[in-house]
C-alpha atoms as an extended CHARMM CRD file, in Angstrom:
* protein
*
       165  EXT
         1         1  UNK       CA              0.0000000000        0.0000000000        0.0000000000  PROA      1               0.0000000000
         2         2  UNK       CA              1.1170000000        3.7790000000       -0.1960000000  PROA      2               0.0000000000
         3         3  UNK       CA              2.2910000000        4.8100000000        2.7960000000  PROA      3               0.0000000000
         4         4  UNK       CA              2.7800000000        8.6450000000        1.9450000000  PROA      4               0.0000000000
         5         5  UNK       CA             -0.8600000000        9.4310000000        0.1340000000  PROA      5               0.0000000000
         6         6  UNK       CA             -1.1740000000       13.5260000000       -0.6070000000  PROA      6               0.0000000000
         7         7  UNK       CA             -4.2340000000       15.6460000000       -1.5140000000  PROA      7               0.0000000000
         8         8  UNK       CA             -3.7330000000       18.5520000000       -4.3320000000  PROA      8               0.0000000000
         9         9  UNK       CA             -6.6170000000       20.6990000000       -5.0390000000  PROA      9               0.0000000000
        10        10  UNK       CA             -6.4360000000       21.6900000000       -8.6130000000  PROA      10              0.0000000000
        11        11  UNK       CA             -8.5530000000       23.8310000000      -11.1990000000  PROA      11              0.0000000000
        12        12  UNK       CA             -8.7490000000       21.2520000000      -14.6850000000  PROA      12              0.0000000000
        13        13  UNK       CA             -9.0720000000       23.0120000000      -18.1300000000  PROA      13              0.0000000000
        14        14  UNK       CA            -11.2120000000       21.1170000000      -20.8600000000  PROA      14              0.0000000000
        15        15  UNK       CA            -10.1940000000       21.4950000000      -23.9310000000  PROA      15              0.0000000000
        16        16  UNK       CA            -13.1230000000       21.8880000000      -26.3680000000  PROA      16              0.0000000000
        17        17  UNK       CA            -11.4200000000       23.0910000000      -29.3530000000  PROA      17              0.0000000000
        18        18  UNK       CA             -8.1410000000       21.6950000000      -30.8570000000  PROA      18              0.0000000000
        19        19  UNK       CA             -5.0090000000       23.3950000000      -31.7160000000  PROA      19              0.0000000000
        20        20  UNK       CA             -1.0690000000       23.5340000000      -31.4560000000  PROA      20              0.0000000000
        21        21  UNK       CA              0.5200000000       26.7720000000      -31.6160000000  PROA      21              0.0000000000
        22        22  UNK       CA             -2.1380000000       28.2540000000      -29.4350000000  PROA      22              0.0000000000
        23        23  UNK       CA             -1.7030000000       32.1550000000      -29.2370000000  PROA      23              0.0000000000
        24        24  UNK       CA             -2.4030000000       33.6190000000      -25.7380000000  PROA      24              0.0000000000
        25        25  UNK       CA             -5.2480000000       35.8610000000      -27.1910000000  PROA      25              0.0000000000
        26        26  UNK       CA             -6.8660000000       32.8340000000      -28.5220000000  PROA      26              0.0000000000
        27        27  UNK       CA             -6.2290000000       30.1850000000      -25.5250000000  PROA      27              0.0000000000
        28        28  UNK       CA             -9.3470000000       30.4940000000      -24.0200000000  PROA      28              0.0000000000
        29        29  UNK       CA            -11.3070000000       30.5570000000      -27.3660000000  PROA      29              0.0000000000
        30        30  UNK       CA            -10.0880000000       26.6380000000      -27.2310000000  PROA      30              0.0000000000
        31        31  UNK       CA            -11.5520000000       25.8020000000      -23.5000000000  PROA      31              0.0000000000
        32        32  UNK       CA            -14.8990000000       23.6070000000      -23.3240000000  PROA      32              0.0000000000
        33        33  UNK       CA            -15.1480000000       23.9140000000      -19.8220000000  PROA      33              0.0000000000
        34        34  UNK       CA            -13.5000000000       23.7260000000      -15.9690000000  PROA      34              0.0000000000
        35        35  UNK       CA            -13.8650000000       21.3840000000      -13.6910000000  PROA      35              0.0000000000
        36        36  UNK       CA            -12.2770000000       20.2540000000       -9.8970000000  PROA      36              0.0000000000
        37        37  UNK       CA             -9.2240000000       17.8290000000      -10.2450000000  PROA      37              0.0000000000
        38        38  UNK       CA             -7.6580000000       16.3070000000       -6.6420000000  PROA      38              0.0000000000
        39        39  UNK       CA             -4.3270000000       15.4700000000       -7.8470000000  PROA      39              0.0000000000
        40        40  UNK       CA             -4.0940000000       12.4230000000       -5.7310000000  PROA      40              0.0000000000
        41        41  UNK       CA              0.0110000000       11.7400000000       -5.3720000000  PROA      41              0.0000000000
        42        42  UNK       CA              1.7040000000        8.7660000000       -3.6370000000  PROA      42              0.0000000000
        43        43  UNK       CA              4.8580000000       10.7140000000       -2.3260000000  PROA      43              0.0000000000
        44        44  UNK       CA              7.1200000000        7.5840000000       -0.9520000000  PROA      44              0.0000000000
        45        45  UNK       CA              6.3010000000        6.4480000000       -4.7970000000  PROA      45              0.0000000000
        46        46  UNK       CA              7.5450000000        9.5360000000       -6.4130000000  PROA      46              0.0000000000
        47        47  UNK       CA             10.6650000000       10.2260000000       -3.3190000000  PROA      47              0.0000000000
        48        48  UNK       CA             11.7730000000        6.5070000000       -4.3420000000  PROA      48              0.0000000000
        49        49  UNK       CA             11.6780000000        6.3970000000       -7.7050000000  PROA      49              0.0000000000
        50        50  UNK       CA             12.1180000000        9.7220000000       -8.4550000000  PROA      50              0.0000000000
        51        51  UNK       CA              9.8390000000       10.3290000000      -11.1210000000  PROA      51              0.0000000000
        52        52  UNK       CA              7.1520000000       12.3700000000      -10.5360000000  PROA      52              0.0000000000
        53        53  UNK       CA              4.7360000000       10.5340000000      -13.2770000000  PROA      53              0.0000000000
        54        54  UNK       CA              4.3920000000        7.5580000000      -11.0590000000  PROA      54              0.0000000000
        55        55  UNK       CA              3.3320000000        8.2310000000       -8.1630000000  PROA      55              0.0000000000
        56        56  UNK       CA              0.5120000000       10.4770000000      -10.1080000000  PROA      56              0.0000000000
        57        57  UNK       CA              0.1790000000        7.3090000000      -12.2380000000  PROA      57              0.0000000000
        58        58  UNK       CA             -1.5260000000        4.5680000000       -9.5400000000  PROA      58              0.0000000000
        59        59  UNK       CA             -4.6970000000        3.5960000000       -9.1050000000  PROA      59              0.0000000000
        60        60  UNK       CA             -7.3070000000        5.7460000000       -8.5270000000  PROA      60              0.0000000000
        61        61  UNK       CA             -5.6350000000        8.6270000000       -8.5550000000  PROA      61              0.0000000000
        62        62  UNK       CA             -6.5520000000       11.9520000000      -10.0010000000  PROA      62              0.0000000000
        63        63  UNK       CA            -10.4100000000       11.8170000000       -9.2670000000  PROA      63              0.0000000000
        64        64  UNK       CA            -12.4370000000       14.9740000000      -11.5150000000  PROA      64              0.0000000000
        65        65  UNK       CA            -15.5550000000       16.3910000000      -11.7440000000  PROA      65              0.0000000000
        66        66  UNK       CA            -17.9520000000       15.9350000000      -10.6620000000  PROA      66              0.0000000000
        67        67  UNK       CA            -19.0880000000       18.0990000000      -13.0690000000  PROA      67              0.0000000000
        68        68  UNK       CA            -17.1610000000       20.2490000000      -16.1000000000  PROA      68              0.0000000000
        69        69  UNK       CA            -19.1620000000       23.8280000000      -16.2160000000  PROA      69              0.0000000000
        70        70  UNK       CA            -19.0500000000       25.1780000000      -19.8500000000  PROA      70              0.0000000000
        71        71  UNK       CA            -17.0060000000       28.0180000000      -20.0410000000  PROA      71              0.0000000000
        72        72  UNK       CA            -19.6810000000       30.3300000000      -21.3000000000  PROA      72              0.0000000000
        73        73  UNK       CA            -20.6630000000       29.8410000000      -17.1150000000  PROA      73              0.0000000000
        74        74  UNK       CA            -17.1890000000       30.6690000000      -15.5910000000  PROA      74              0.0000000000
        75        75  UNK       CA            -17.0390000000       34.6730000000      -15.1990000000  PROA      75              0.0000000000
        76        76  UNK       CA            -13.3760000000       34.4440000000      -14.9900000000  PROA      76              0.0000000000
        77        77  UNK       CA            -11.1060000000       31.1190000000      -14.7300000000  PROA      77              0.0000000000
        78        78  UNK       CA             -8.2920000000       33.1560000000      -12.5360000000  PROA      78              0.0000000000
        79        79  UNK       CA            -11.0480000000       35.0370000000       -9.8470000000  PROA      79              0.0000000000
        80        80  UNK       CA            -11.9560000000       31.4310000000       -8.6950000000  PROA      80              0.0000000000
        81        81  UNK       CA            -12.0080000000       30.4750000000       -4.6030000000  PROA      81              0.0000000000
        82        82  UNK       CA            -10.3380000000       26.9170000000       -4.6710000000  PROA      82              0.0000000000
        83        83  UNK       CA            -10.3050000000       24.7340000000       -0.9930000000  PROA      83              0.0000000000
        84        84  UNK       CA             -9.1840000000       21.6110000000       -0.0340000000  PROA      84              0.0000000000
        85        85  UNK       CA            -10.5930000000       19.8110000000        3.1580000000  PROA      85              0.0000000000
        86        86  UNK       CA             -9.5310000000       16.4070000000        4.7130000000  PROA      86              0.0000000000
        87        87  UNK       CA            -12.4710000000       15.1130000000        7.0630000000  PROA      87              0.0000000000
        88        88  UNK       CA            -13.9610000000       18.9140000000        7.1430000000  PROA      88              0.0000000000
        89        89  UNK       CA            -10.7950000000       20.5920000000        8.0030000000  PROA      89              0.0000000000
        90        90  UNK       CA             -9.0750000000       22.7740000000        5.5840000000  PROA      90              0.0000000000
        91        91  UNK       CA             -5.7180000000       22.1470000000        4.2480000000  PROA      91              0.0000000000
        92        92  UNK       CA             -5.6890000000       24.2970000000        1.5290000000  PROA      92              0.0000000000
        93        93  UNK       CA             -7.3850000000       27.7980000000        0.6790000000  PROA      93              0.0000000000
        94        94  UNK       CA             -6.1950000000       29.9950000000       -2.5310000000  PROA      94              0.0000000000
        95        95  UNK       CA             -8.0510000000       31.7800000000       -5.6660000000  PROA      95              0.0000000000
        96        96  UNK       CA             -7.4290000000       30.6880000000       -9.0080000000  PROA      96              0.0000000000
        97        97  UNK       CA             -5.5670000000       34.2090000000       -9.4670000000  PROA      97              0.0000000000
        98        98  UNK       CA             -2.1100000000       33.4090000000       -7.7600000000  PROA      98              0.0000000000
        99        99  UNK       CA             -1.4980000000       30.6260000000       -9.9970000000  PROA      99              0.0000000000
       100       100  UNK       CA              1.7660000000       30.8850000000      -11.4190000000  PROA      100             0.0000000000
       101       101  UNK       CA              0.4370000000       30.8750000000      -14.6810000000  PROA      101             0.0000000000
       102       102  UNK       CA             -2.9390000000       31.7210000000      -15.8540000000  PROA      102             0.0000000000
       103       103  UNK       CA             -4.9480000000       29.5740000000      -17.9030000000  PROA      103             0.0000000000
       104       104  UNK       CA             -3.9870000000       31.1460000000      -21.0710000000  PROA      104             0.0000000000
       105       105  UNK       CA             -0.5790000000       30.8270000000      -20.5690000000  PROA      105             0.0000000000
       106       106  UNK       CA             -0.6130000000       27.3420000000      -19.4960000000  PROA      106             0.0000000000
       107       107  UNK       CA             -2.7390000000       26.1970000000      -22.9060000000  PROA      107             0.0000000000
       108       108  UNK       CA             -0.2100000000       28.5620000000      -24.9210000000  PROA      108             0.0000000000
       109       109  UNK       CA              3.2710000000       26.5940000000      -23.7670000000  PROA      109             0.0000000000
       110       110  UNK       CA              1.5450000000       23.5450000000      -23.7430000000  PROA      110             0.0000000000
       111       111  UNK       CA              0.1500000000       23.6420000000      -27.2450000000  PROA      111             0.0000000000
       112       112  UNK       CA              3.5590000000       24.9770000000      -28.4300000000  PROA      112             0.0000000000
       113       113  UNK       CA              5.0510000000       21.3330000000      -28.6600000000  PROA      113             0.0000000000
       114       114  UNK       CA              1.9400000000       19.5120000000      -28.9410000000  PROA      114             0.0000000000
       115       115  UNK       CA             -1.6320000000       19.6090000000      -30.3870000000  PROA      115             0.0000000000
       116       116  UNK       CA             -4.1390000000       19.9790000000      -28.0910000000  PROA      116             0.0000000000
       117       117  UNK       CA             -7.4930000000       17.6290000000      -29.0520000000  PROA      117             0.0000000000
       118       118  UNK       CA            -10.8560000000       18.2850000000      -28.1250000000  PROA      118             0.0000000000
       119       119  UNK       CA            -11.1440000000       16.4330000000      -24.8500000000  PROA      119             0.0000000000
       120       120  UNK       CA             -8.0730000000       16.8170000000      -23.1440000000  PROA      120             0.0000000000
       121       121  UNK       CA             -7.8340000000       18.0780000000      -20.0910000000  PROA      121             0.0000000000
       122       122  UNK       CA             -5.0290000000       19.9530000000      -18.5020000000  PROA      122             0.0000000000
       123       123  UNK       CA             -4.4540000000       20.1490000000      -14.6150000000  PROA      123             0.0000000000
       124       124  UNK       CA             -2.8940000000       23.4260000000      -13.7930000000  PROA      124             0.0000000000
       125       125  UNK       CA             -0.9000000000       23.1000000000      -10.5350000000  PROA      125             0.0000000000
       126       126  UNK       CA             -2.0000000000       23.1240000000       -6.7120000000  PROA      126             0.0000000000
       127       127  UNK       CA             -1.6510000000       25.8800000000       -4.2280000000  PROA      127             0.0000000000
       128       128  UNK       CA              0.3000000000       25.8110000000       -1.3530000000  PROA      128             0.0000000000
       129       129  UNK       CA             -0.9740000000       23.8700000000        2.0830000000  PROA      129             0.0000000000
       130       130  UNK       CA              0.3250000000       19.9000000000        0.9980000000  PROA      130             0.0000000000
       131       131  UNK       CA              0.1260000000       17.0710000000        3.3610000000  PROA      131             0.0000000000
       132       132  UNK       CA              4.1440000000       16.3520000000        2.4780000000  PROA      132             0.0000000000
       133       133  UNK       CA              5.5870000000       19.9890000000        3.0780000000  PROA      133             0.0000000000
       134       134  UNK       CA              4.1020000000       20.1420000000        6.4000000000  PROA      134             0.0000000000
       135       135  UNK       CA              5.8610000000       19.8050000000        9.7920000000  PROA      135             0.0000000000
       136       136  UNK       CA              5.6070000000       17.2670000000       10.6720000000  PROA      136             0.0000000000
       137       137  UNK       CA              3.9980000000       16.0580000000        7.0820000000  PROA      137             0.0000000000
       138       138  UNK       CA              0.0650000000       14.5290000000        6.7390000000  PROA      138             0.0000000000
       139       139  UNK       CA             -0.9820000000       11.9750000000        5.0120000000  PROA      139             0.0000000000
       140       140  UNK       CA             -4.4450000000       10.2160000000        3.6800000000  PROA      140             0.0000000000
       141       141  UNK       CA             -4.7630000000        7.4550000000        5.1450000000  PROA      141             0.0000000000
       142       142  UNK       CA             -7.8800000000        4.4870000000        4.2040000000  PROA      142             0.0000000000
       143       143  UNK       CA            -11.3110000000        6.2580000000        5.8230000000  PROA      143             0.0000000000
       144       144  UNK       CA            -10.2410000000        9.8250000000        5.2190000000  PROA      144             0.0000000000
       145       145  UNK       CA            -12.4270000000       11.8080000000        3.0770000000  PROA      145             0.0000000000
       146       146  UNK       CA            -10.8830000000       14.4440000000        0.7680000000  PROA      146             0.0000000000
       147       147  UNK       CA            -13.0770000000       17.3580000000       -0.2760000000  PROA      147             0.0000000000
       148       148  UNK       CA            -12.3270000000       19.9270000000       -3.5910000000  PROA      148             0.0000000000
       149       149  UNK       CA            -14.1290000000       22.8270000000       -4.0290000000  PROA      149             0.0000000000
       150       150  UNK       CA            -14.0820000000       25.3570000000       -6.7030000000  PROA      150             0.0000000000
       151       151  UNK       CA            -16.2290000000       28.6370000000       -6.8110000000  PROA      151             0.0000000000
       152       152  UNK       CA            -18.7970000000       28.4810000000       -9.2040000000  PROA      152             0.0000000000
       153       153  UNK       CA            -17.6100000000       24.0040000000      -10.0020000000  PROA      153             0.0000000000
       154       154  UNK       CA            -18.8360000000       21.9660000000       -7.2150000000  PROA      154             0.0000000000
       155       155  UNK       CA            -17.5210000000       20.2820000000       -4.9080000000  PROA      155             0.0000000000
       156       156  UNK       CA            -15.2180000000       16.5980000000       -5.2230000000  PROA      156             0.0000000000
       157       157  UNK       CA            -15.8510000000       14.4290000000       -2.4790000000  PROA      157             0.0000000000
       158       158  UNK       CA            -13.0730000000       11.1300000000       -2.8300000000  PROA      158             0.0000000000
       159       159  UNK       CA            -12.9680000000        8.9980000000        0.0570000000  PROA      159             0.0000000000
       160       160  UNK       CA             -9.9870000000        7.2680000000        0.6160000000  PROA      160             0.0000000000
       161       161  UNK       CA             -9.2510000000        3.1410000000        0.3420000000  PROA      161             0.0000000000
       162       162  UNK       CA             -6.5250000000        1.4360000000        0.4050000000  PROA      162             0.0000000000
       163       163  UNK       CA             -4.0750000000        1.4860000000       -2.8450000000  PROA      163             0.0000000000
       164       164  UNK       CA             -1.9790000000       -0.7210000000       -3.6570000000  PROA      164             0.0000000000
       165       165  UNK       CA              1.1590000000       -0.2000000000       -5.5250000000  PROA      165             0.0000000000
């Protein structure tokens, strides 16, 4: 089983439109929709084998939805409250507008050295407030409930079983 399971609230692009060589003025022309992602992460996976990809790779892990809002509905992808709670207590709390980059941005690199298809969706980084980066560090553990909640998206509710590797 993991031993070193992490939470990572983050806001999910949907791609609606493809493209590669997305301009900035036109990234958003190219979004379907936004919906929650937890970024699920086994940590001891990704420490010991030093590859990120894997232990964002296992089982179960990054849970969406539960719903993708068109993009028509979202006033502005980077004014958006984002949380994170593990068994009602918050772990993280940002707003979509200290992202390192904005939406825009993200689609315009990405699309630079590959197309982008209609259906894709692109997970845009987590705020601070990780289980691992805390002193002493949390972790999920089987029975924990993880809730992510983005203004104007819902609200992802994944409780926790056990994973094996």
């Amino acid at each position: 089983t993991c031993g070193e399971l992490d939470w990572e609230v983050e806001l999910g692009v949907v791609i609606g439109k493809s493209g590669k060589k997305i301009s900035e003025s036109e990234a958003l022309d190219h979004v379907f929709g936004y919906t929650i992602i937890n970024d699920i992460s086994a940590r001891d996976i990704q420490m010991n084998h030093k590859q990120f990809f894997l232990g964002k790779s296992i089982d179960g892990s990054c849970p969406m939805g539960p719903y993708i809002v068109t993009a028509d509905e979202v006033n502005d992808p980077q004014k958006l409250e984002m949380y994170c709670r593990v068994n009602g207590k918050v772990k993280q709390q940002s707003n979509t507008r200290h992202m390192i980059f904005d939406v825009a941005s993200v689609i315009t690199w990405l699309s630079r050295g590959m197309s982008l298809e209609s259906g894709d969706v692109i997970a845009t980084g987590t705020p601070g407030g990780v289980g691992f980066v805390r002193e002493p560090p949390e972790f999920l553990r089987p029975g924990d409930v993880v809730e992510c909640e983005i203004e104007s998206l819902g609200c992802l509710r994944t409780p926790i079983g056990i994973l094996d590797r």
